[in-house]
N, C-alpha and C positions, 0 to 999 in steps of 0.2 A: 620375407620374414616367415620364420614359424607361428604356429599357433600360440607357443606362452610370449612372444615377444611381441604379438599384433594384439595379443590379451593387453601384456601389462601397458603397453602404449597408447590407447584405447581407454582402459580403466573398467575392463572387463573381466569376467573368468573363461577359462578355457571351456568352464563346465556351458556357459552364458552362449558361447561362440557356438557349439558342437550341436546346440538346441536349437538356435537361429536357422542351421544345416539343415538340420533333422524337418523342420517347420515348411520349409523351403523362404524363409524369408532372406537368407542369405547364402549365395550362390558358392556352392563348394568350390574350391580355385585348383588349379591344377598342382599337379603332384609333382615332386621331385624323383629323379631313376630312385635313389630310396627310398619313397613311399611318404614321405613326410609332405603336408602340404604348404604352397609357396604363396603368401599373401603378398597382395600388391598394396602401395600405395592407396590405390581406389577401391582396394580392399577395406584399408583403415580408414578412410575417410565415410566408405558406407556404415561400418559397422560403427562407429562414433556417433553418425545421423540416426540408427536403430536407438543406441545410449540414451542419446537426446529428446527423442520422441518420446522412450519408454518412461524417461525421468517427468516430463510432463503430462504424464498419466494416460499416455494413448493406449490403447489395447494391440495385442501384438497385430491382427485383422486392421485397427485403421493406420500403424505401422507401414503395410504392407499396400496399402492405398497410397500413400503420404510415397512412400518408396516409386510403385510407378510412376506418378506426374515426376520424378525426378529422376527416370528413364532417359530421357534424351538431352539432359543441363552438361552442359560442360562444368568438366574438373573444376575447375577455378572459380564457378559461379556457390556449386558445393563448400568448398573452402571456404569461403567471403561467405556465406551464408553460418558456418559453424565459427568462424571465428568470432560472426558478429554474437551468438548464443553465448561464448564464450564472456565476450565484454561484457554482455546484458549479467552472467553469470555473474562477473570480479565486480560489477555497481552493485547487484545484490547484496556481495559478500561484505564491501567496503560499507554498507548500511548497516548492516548488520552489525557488525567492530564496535562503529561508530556509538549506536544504541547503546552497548554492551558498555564502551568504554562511561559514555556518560553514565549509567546502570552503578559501575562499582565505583565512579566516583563521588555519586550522590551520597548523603549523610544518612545512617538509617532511619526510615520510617517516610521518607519525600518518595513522591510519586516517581514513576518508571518501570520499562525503560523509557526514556524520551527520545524522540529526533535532537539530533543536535539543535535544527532549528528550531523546535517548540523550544528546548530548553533557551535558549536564546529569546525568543519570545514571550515566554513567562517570568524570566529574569528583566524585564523591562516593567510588567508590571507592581507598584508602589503594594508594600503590606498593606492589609487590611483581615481584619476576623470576620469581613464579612461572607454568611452563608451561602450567600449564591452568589458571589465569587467564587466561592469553594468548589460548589457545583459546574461554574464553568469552566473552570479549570480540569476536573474531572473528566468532563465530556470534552475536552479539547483532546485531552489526554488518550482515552475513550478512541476517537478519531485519526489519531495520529497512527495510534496501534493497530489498526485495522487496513491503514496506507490511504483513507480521507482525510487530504488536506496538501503539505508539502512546502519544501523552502518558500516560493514565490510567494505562494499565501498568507505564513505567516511572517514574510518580511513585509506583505503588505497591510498584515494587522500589529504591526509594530506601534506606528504611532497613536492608534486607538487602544492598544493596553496601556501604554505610556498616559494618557491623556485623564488628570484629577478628575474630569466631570464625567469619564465612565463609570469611575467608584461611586459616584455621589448617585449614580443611575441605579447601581448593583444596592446600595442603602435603601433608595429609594422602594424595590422589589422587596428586600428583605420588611419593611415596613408594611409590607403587603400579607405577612404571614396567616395574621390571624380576621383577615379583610374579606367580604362576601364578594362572590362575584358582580355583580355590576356598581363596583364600587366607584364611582367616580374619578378615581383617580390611576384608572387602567388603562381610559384610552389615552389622558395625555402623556402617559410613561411610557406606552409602548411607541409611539409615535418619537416620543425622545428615542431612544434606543437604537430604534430606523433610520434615526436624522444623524445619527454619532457616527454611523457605518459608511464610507465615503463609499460611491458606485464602483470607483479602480476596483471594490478588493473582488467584484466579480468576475472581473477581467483576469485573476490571477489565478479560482476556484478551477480545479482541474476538469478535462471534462467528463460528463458522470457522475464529476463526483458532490454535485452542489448540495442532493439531497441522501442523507444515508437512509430513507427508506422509511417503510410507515410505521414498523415495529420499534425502530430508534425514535420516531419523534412519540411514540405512544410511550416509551420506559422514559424517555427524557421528564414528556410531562406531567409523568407520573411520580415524578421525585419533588415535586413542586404544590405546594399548599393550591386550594383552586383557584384563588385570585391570581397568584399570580401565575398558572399554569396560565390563565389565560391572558394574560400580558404577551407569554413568551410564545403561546400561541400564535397571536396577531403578529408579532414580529416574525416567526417564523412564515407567516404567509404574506407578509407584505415583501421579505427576502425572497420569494418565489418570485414574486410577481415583478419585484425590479430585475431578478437575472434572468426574466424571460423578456424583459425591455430591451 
């Protein structure tokens, strides 16, 4: 292959290739009696791994690191290696659609983009005007966008949106609005709450991903009057403590 035909096969520029050269990242290939130079196969397979690398934000230096340990791998092990990038690539891509498409199907003003499967999973849950439904739907939403969460999880919080006596939990909270903190009636709500949540759905929480982190539970609880911040508090730390069971 020439240089513009190991380019455009690749998804590189010639300008991209001639730099690689110049770097010594990629090994000049030998010339043709015309002077033109003759790229191999293992040509295009290294200069794709460069692609690769560079697109997930390696610096050309650990590139070039990344390159030796893969000094003595056979062809084929290279290949299965870029192909699999590639797959990981098209599941990306196909999520992304997917969002999209749910995205302009939505009505104006409904939240999005969604997962298909939140979208699925918030379509389970019964109307209500209530506020802190609202709110969790938000931070569900919140969560999804950020890649905390996922099919399995919320196929496994199906039948707890579906379920009348979560709404009647989410009334409950909202009743909390204008209520002081050690209001009597926070610990037996949070303790309901905990008790509505079956164990399975830890078993489906990805891993990593159980907690989004101290700055998310501090903006969370910050959207919440103090009563019942501290409801959602104690649930939130009683969910700690059963997914470390």
């Amino acid at each position: 292959m020439r240089i513009g035909e190991i380019a455009a096969l690749v998804g590189v520029t010639t300008r991209a290739i001639r730099h690689y050269h110049h770097v010594g990242l990629l090994p000049e290939p030998q010339r043709r009696p015309n002077g033109y130079r003759a790229y191999s196969v293992r040509d295009a397979v290294l200069l794709a791994r460069v692609r690769r690398l560079t697109e997930l934000g390696l610096s050309l230096d650990e590139v070039r690191d990344v390159l030796a340990d893969d000094a003595g791998r056979e062809l084929a092990d290279v290949l299965e290696e870029l192909d699999a990038d590639l797959a990981r690539q098209e599941a990306a891509i196909r999520e992304r659609r997917q969002r999209l498409a749910a995205l302009r199907a939505s009505p104006p003003g409904e939240d999005g983009p969604l997962s298909p499967a939140l979208a699925a999973l918030l379509a389970k849950a019964p109307e209500t005007d209530s506020p802190s439904a609202a709110l969790d739907r938000e931070h569900l939403t919140l969560l999804d966008s950020v890649g905390v969460g996922g099919a399995e999880l919320y196929a496994a919080l199906g039948p707890v949106a579906a379920d009348p006596a979560v709404l009647a939990l989410y009334e409950r909270l909202d009743e909390l609005a204008d209520a002081a903190v050690d209001d009597p009636r926070i610990p037996p709500l949070a303790a309901a709450m905990v008790a509505a949540v079956p164990d399975g759905i830890f078993d489906a929480v990805p891993a990593g991903g159980g907690v989004a982190g101290e700055g998310f539970k501090e903006a969370l609880l910050a959207e919440f009057t103090p009563a019942q911040a501290e409801v959602v508090r104690r649930v939130m730390e009683a969910f700690v403590e059963r997914g470390r069971g």
